[in-house]
C-alpha positions in Angstrom: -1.6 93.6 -77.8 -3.1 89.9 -78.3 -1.0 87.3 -78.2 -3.2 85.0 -81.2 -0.5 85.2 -83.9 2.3 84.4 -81.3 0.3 81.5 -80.1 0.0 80.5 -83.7 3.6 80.6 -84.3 5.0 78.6 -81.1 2.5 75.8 -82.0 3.6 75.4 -85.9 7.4 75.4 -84.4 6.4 72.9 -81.8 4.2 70.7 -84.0 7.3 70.8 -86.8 9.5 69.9 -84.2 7.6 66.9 -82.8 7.4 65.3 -86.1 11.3 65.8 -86.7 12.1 63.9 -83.6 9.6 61.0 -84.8 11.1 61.1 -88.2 14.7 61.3 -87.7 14.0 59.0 -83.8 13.4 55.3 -85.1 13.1 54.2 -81.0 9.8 53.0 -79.4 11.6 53.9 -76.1 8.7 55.4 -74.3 11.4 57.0 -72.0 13.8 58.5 -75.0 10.6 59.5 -76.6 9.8 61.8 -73.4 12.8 63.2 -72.8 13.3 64.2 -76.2 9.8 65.4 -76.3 10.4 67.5 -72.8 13.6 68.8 -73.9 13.1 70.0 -78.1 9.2 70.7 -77.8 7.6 71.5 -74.4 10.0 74.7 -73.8 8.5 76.2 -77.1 4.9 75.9 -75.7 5.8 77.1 -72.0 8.4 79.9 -72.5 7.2 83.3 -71.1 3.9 81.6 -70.8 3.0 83.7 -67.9 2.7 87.2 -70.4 0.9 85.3 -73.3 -1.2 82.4 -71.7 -4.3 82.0 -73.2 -7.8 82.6 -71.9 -9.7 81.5 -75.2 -11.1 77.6 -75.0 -9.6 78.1 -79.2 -6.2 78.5 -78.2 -5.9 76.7 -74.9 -7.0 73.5 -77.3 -4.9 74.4 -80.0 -1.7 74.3 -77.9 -2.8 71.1 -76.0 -3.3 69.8 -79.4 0.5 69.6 -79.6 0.9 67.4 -76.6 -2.1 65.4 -77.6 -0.6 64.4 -81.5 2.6 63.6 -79.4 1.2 61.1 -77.3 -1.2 59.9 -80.0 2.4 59.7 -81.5 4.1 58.0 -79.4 1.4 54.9 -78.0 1.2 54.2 -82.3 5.3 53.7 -81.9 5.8 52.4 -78.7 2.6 50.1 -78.2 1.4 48.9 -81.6 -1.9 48.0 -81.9 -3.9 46.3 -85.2 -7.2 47.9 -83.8 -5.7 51.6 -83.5 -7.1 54.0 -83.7 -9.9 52.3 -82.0 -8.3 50.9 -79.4 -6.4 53.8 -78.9 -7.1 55.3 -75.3 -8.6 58.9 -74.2 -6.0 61.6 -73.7 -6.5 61.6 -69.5 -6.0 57.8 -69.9 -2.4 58.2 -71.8 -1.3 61.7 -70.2 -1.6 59.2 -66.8 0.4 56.0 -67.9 3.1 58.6 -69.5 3.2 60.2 -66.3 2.6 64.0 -68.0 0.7 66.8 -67.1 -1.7 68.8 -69.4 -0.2 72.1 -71.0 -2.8 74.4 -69.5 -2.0 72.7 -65.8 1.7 73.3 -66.4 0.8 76.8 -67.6 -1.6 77.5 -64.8 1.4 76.3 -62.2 4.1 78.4 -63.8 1.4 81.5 -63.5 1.1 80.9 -59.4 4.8 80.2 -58.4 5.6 83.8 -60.4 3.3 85.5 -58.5 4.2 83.8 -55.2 8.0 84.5 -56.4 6.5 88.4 -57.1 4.5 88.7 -53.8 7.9 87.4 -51.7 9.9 89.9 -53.5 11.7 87.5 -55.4 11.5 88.7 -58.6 13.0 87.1 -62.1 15.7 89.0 -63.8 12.9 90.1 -65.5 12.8 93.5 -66.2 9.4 93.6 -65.6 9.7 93.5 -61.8 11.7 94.9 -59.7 12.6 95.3 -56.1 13.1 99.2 -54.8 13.9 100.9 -51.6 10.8 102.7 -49.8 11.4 106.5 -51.1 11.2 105.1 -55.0 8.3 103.2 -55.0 4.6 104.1 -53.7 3.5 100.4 -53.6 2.8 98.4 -50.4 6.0 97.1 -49.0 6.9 93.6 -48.7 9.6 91.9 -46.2 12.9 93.3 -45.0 11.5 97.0 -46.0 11.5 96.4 -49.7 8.4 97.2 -52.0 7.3 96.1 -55.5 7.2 97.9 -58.6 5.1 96.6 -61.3 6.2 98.9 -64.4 3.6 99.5 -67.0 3.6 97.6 -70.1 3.8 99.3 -73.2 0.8 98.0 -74.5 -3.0 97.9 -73.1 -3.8 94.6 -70.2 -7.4 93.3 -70.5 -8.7 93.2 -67.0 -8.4 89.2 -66.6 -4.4 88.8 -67.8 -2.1 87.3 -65.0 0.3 90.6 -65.2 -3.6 92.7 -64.3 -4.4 90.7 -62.0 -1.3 90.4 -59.8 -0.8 94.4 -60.2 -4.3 94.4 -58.2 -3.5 92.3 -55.7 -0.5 94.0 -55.1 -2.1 97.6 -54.8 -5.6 96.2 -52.7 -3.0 93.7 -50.3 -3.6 96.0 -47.4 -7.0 96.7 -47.5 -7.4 92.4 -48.3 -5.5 92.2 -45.1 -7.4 94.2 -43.4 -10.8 92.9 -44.1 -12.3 96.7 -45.8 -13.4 97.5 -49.2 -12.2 100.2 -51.4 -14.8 102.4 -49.4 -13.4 101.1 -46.1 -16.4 99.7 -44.7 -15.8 95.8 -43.0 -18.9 93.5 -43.0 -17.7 91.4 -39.5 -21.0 89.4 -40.8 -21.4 89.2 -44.6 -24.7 87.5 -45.7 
């Protein structure tokens, strides 16, 4: 299953919804500006990012094109300029004086804390993951005697996807731990 289409569809709802807020929003209150931006917009690029996040550049841009119009937005509004859009600064250079974060850093940080919330055995209410007791499960355990069950999707993974990757941590933590290879042999001195 790609995600493409999906991706397509929460940037036209975001994009829609960012210009409704500067249409029907007369302020050039940087700080009512953001809040209404974090609040109506941001959740529609960032929920359930960690199944559908991106790996093409194409996509990756095209969602960080949302936050990019807003701030290009918002510094129009809020600090009008005659020599715009000349004098209007780089993206780095207003994500920094706005005090935001790009997209795909946001993204990247809601991927790690759900597999560090996965690997402590603190799942979501997902039902994705799930704790069970030893005699259900053949996965390696984790604290207090409890193991992780990653239930298969009902569609196909590519190899690099977060929900891959994790599963494969999860099955090779042992042999990590233990310094082996899937063959068992430990280098003590790898060159």
């Amino acid at each position: 299953m790609k995600f493409f289409s999906h991706i397509d569809q929460i940037t036209v709802k975001a994009t829609r919804t960012l210009y409704a807020i500067f249409r029907n929003v007369h302020s050039s209150d940087t700080s009512i500006l953001l809040k209404l931006y974090k609040t109506y917009v941001v959740p529609h690029l960032e929920y359930g990012s960690q199944i559908w996040n991106p790996y093409h550049k194409k996509y990756i841009h095209r969602i960080e094109n949302v936050q990019k119009t807003f701030t290009r937005l918002l510094y129009y509004r809020a600090f009008p300029n005659p020599n715009y859009p000349k004098a209007m600064p780089d993206y780095k250079t207003r994500l920094q004086k706005l005090g935001l974060r790009t997209l795909f850093y946001r993204r990247t940080l809601a991927d790690i804390l759900m597999g560090f919330k996965i690997l402590r055995g603190e799942p979501s209410s997902s039902d994705n993951f799930s704790p069970q007791s030893q005699n259900q499960s053949t996965t390696h355990p984790q604290s207090s005697n409890a193991y992780i069950h990653l239930r298969s999707p009902s569609f196909p993974l590519p190899s690099f996807s977060f929900y891959f990757l994790l599963a494969n941590l999860e099955t090779r933590r042992e042999e990590i731990l233990r310094g082996t290879d899937r063959e068992g042999t430990y280098d003590s001195n790898p060159t």
